[in-house]
N, C-alpha and C positions, 0 to 999 in steps of 0.2 A: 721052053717052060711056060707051063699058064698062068696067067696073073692068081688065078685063085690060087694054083699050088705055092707060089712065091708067097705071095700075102699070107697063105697057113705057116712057110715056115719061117719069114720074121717073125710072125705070132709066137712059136715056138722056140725062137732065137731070146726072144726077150724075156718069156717067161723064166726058159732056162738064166739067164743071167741076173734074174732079181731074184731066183733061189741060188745062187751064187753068193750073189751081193747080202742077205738074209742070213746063209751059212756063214760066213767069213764073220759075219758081226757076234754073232750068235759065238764063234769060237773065240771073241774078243774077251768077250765076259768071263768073268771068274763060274766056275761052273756050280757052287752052290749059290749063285745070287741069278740063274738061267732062266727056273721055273716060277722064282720069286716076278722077276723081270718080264714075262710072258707072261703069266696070271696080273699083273697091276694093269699090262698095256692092253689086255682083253679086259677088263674091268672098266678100265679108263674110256674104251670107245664104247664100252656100253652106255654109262653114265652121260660121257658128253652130247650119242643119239638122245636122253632125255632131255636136253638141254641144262645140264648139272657138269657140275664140277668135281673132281676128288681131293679127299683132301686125308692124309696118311701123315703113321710117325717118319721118323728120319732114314728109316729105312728103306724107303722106297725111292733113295735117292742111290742106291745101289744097283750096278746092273742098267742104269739110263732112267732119266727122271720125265714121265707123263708131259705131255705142253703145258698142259693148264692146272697143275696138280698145284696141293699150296701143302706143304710141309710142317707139321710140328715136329721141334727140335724140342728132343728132351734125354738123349744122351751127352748132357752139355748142348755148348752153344756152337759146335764147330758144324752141326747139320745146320743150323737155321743161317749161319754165315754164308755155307756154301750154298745154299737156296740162294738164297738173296743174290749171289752175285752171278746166279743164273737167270734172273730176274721172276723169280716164286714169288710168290705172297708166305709170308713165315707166320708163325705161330710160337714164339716162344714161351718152351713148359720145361726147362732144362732140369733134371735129378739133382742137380749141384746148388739148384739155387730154391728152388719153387715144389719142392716134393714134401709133402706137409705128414705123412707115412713114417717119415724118418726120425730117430731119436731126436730129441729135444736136446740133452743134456747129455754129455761127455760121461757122468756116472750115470749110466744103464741101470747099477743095482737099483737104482730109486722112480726106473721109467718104468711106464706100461711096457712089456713085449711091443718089439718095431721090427720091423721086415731088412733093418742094419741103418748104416749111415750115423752120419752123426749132422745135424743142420742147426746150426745157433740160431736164434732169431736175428740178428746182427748179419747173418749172411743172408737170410730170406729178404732183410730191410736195405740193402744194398744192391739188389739185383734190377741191372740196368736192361733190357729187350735190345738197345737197340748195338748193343758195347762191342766192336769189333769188324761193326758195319761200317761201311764206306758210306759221307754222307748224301752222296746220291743212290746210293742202295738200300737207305733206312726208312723209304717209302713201303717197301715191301714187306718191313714187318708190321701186319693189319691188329697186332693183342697180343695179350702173355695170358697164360694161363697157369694156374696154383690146381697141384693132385695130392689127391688123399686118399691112396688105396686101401680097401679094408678088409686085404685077408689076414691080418694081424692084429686087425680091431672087433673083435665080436661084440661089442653093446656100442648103442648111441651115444651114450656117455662118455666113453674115452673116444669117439666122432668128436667131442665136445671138447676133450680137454686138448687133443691134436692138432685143431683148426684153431681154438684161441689160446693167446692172441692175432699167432702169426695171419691169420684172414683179417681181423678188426682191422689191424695196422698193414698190412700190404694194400685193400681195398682205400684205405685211408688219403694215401698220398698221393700226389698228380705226378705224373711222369716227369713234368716240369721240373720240379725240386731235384735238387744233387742229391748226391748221396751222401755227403758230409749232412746236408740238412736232416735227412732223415735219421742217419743213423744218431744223431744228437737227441732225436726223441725216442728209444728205443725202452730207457730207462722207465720212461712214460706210462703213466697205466692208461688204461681204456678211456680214459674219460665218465661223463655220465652212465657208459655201458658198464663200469667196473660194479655199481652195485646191483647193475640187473642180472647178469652175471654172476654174481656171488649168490643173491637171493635164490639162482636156478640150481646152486651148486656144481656151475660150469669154472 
């Protein structure tokens, strides 16, 4: 046999066995999380050729998670946990705690239409980023983030009355402080923003 013929067919050999190796993983995965999981990892080496990073909600940790991908967690905190302990960079934005969208108050009949939920201010003012992390894992969560989606909100105005206070007072407090502290000021008005505020009829 001639070295060239030999040399094409380990060529051939190995090919065949990282379509192997590619099938077999490929049948690992749950089969609606396949195309989700091949569209991120084509994404992902485009972006990284730019010299950029991706960065997705918590879904993209479905199906195998990117190398250098950073995660916002906002179906709860159990994606940005499981980030973290893959060692991701997190983004904690969880619906449980920080979705500012969601009813204010337990009686609806007196709220603006909300998209569901119910979030006290008391539970927005309590919300720890890094709670559940191991503390050598809690480097990787780099911010939290507060959403305020607004297909439930058609004027600026109810923008206005949705974000405060719950923004005055989450921007307010240092990560530092407990949450016993915080929650003891909850009761609190805005401060000197309370009568600019009012003046704007927010």
């Amino acid at each position: 046999m001639s070295a060239r013929r030999y040399v094409g067919r380990n060529a051939r050999n190995a090919k065949l066995a990282s379509r192997r190796k590619v099938s077999r993983e490929i049948r690992s995965i749950p089969p609606r999380n396949i195309c989700k999981s091949y569209v991120i990892s084509r994404m992902e080496k485009f972006v990284e050729s730019k010299g950029r990073h991706i960065i997705g909600w918590d879904e993209i940790l479905e199906g195998g998670l990117a190398p250098n991908a950073t995660v916002m967690s906002w179906r709860g905190m159990d994606g940005g946990i499981e980030a973290a302990k893959q060692k991701h960079n997190v983004v904690m934005t969880p619906n449980t705690y920080v979705y500012l969208d969601y009813y204010q108050s337990a009686d609806t009949d007196l709220e603006p239409e909300a998209i569901g939920g119910y979030l006290p201010l008391e539970k927005v003012y309590s919300f720890e980023p890094t709670a559940g992390i191991s503390p050598e894992d809690q480097k990787y969560v780099i911010g939290a983030q507060a959403n305020l989606w607004t297909e439930y909100i058609p004027t600026f105005s109810q923008v206005e009355y949705m974000i405060m206070p719950p923004y005055r007072r989450r921007s307010r407090y240092p990560v530092e402080r407990s949450v016993q502290e915080r929650l003891s000021d909850v009761p609190a008005p805005c401060g000197p923003h309370d009568t600019t505020l009012r003046s704007l009829g927010i």
